[in-house]
Backbone bond lengths (Angstrom), bond angles and torsions (degrees), N, CA, C in turn:
res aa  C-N    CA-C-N  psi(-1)  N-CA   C-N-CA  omega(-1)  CA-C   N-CA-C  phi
1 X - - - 1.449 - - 1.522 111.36 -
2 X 1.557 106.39 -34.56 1.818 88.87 -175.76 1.707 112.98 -83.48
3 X 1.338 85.68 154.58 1.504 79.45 -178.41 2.040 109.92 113.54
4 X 1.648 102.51 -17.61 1.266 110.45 177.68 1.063 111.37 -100.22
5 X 1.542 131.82 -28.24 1.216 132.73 -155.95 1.699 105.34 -106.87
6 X 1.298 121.07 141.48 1.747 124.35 -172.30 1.888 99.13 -92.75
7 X 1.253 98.52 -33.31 1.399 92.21 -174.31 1.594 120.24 -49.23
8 X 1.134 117.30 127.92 1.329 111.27 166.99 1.961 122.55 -115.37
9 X 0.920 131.76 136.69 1.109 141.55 179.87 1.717 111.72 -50.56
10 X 0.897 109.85 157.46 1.588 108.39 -163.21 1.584 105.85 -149.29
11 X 1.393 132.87 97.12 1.679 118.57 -177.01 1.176 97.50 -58.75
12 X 1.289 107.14 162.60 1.172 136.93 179.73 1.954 117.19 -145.49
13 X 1.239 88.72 -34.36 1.868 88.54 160.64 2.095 94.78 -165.46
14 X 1.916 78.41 133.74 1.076 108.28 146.97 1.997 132.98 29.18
15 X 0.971 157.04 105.45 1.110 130.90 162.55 1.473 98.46 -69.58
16 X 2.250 105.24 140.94 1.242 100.96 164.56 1.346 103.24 -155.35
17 X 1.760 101.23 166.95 1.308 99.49 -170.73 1.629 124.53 -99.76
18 X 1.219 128.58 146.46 1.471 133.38 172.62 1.215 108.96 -78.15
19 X 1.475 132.53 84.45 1.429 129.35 178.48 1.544 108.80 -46.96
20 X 1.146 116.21 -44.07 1.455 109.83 -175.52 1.942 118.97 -81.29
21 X 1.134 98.26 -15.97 1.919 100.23 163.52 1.432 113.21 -107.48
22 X 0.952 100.62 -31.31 1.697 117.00 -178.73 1.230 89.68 84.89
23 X 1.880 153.92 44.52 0.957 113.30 150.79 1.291 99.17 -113.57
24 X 1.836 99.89 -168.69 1.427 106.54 -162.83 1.422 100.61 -122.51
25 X 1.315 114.57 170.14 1.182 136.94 -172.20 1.339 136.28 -136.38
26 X 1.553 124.42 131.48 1.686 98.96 -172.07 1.608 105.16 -157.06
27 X 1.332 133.50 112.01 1.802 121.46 -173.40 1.542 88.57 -92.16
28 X 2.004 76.87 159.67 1.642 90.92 170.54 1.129 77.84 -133.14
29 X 2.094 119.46 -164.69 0.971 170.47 -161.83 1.733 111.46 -135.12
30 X 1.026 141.21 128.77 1.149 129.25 128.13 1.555 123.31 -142.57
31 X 1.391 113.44 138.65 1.626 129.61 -179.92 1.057 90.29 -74.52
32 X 1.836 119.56 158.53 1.170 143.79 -164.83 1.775 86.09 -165.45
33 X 1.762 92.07 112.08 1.440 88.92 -171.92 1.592 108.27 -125.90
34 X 0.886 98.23 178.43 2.114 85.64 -157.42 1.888 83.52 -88.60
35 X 1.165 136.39 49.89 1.515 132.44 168.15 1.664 103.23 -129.77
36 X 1.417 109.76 5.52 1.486 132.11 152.41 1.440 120.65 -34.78
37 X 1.808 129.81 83.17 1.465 117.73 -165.15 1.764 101.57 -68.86
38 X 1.215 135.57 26.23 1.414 120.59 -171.47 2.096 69.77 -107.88
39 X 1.092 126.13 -26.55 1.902 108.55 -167.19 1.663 102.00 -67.14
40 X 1.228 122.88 -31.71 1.194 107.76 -167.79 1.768 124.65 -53.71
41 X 1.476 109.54 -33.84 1.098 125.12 -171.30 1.794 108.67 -104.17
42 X 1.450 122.64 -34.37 1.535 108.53 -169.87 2.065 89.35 -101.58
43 X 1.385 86.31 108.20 1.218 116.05 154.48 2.026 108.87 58.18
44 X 1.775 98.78 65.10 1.441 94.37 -169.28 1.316 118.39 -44.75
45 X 1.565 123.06 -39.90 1.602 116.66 -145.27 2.052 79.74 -84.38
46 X 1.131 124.61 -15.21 1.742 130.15 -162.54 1.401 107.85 -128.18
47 X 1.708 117.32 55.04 1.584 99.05 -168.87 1.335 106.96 -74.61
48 X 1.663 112.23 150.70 1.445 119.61 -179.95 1.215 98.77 -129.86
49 X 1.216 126.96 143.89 1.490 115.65 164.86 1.754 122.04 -71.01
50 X 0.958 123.59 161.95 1.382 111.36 -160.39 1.863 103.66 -87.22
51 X 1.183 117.66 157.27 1.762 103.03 160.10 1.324 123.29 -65.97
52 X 1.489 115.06 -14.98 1.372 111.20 -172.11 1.351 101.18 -91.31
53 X 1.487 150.43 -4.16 0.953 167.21 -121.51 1.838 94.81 -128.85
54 X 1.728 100.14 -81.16 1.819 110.67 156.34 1.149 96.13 -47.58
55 X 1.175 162.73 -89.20 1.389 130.88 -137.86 1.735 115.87 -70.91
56 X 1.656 119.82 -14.04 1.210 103.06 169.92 1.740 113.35 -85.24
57 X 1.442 114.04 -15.51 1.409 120.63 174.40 1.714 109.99 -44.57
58 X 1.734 97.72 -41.64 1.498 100.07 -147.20 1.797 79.79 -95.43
59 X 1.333 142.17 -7.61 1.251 118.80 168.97 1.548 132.69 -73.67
60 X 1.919 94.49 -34.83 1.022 116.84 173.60 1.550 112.86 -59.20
61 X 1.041 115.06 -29.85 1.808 135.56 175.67 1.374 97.43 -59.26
62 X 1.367 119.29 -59.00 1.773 113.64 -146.79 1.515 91.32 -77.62
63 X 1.565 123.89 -47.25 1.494 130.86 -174.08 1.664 106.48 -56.88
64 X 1.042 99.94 -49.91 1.478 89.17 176.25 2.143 124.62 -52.42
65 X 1.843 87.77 -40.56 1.695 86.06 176.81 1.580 115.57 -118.14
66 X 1.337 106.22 58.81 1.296 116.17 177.61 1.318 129.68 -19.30
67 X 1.456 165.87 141.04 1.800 133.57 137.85 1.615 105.76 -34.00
68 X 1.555 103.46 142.78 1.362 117.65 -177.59 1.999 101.21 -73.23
69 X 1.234 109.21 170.27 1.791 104.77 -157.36 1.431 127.37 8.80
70 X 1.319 106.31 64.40 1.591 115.64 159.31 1.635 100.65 -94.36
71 X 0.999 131.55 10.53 1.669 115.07 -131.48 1.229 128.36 -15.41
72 X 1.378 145.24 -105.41 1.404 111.91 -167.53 1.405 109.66 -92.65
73 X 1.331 111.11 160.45 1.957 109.31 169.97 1.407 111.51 -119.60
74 X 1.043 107.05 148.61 1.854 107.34 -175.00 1.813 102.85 -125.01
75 X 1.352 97.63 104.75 1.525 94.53 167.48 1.525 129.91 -24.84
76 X 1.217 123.79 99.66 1.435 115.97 -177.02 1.464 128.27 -96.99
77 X 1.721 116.16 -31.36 0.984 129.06 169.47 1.535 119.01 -136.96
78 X 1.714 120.37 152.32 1.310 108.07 128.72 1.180 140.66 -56.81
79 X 1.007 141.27 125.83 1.659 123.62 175.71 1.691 113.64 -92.16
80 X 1.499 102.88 -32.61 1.445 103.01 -161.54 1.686 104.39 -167.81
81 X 0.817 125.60 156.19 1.428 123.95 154.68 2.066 122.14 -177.67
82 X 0.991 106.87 119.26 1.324 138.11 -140.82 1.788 101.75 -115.04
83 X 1.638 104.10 90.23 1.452 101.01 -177.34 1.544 119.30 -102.41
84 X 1.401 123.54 109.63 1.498 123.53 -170.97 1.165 127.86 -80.47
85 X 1.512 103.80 -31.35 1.946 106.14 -176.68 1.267 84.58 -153.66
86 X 1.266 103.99 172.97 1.589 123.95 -161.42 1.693 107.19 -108.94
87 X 1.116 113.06 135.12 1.649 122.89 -177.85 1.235 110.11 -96.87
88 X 1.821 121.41 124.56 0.893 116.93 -172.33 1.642 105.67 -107.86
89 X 1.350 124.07 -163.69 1.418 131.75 163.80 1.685 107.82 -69.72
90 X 0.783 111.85 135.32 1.284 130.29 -171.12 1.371 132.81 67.17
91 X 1.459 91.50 34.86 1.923 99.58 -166.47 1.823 87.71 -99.27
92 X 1.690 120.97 151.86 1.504 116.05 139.14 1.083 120.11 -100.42
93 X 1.419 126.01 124.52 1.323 131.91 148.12 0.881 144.25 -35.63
94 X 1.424 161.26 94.13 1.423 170.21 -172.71 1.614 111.97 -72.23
95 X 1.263 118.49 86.79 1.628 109.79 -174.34 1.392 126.44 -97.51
96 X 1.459 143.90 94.60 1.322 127.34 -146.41 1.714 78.81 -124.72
97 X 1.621 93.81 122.19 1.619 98.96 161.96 1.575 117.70 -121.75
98 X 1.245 114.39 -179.99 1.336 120.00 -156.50 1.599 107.80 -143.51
99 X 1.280 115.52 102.45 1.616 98.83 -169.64 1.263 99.04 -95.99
100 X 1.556 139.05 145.07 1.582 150.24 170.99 1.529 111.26 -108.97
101 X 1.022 115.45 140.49 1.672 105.91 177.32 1.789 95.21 -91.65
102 X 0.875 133.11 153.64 1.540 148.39 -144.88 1.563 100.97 -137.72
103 X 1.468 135.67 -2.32 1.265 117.81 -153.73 1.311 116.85 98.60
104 X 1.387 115.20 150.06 1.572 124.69 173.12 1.740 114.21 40.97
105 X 1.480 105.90 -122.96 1.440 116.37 178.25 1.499 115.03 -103.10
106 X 1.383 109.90 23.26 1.644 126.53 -164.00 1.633 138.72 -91.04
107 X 1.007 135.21 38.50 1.268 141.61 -157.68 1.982 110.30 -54.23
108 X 1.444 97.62 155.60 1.700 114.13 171.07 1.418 101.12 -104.45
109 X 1.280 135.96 157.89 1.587 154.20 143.62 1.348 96.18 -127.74
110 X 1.245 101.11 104.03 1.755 129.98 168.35 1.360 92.19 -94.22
111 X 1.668 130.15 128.28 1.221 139.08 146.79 1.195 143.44 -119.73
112 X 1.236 140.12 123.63 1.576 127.72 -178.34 1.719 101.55 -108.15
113 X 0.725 106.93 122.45 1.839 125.88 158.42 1.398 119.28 -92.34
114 X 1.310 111.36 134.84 2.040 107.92 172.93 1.549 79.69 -146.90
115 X 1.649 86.54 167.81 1.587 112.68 162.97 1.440 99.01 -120.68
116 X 1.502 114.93 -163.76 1.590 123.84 -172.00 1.452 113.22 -40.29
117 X 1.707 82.91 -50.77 1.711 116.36 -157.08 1.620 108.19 -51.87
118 X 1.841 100.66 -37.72 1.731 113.56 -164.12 1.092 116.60 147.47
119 X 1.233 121.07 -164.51 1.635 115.81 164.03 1.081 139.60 -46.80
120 X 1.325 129.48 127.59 1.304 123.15 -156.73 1.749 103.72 -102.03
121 X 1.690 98.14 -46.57 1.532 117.78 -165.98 1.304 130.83 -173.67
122 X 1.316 150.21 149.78 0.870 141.73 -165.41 1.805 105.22 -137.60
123 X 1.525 123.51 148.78 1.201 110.70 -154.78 1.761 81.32 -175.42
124 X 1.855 89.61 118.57 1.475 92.24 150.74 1.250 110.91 -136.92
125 X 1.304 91.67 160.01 2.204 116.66 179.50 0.811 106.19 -104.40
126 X 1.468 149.46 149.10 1.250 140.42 96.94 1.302 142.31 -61.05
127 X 0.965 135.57 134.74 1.745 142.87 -145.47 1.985 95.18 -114.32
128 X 1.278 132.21 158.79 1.539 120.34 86.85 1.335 146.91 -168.28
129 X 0.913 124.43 -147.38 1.604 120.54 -159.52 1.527 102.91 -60.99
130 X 1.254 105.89 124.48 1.324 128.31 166.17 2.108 119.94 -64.61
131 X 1.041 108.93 86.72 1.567 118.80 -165.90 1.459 101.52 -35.26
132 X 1.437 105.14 131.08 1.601 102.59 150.56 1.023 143.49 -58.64
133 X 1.344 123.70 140.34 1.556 112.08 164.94 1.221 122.58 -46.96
134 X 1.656 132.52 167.01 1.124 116.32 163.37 1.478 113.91 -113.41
């Protein structure tokens, strides 16, 4: 999937921390512009953006604002992902994720996405820590 999509993620606030959950938090932005090569083919005269499309928005999101000393994280799972309304060309996305530590070497990416309209989707990952060498 990467590598198909033009959209790029855009902060918009801060990574920060929840002293009292310890997790973290971070919004982006992203435009979805009708020069999108996934519009040509899903549904020209009705382009929608695809869900698999939002869900690489919101990965590209979490990788970009990692928790600070996790060192690296390696996508491990889907957990979930929950599509409400449909994204068109010229919609921005609103991406606010939420990383949780899960135990061990294990992270959450909790995300909510909307456009103007509202909710767009909801989508979590689990991440984790990529072992050191020794």
């Amino acid at each position: 999937m990467t590598g198909t999509v033009l959209a790029v993620p855009r902060p918009v606030r801060a990574p920060a921390r929840d002293a009292d959950s310890g997790a973290w938090t971070a919004g982006f932005t992203v435009a979805v512009t009708g020069d999108e090569p996934v519009f040509a083919g899903h549904y020209p005269d009705f382009p929608i953006f695809p869900g698999v499309c939002v869900m690489e928005c919101v990965r590209s999101a979490a990788e970009t604002a990692p928790p600070p000393d996790t060192g690296g994280l390696r996508l491990a799972a889907v957990e979930s992902a929950r599509f409400l309304s449909a994204v068109h060309p010229g919609d921005e996305l609103t991406v606010d994720i939420t990383w949780s530590p899960r135990g061990g070497d294990t992270w959450r990416c909790a995300a909510k996405v909307a456009t103007g309209r509202g909710p767009a989707a909801s989508v979590r990952l689990r991440y984790r820590q990529e072992a050191t060498p020794c």
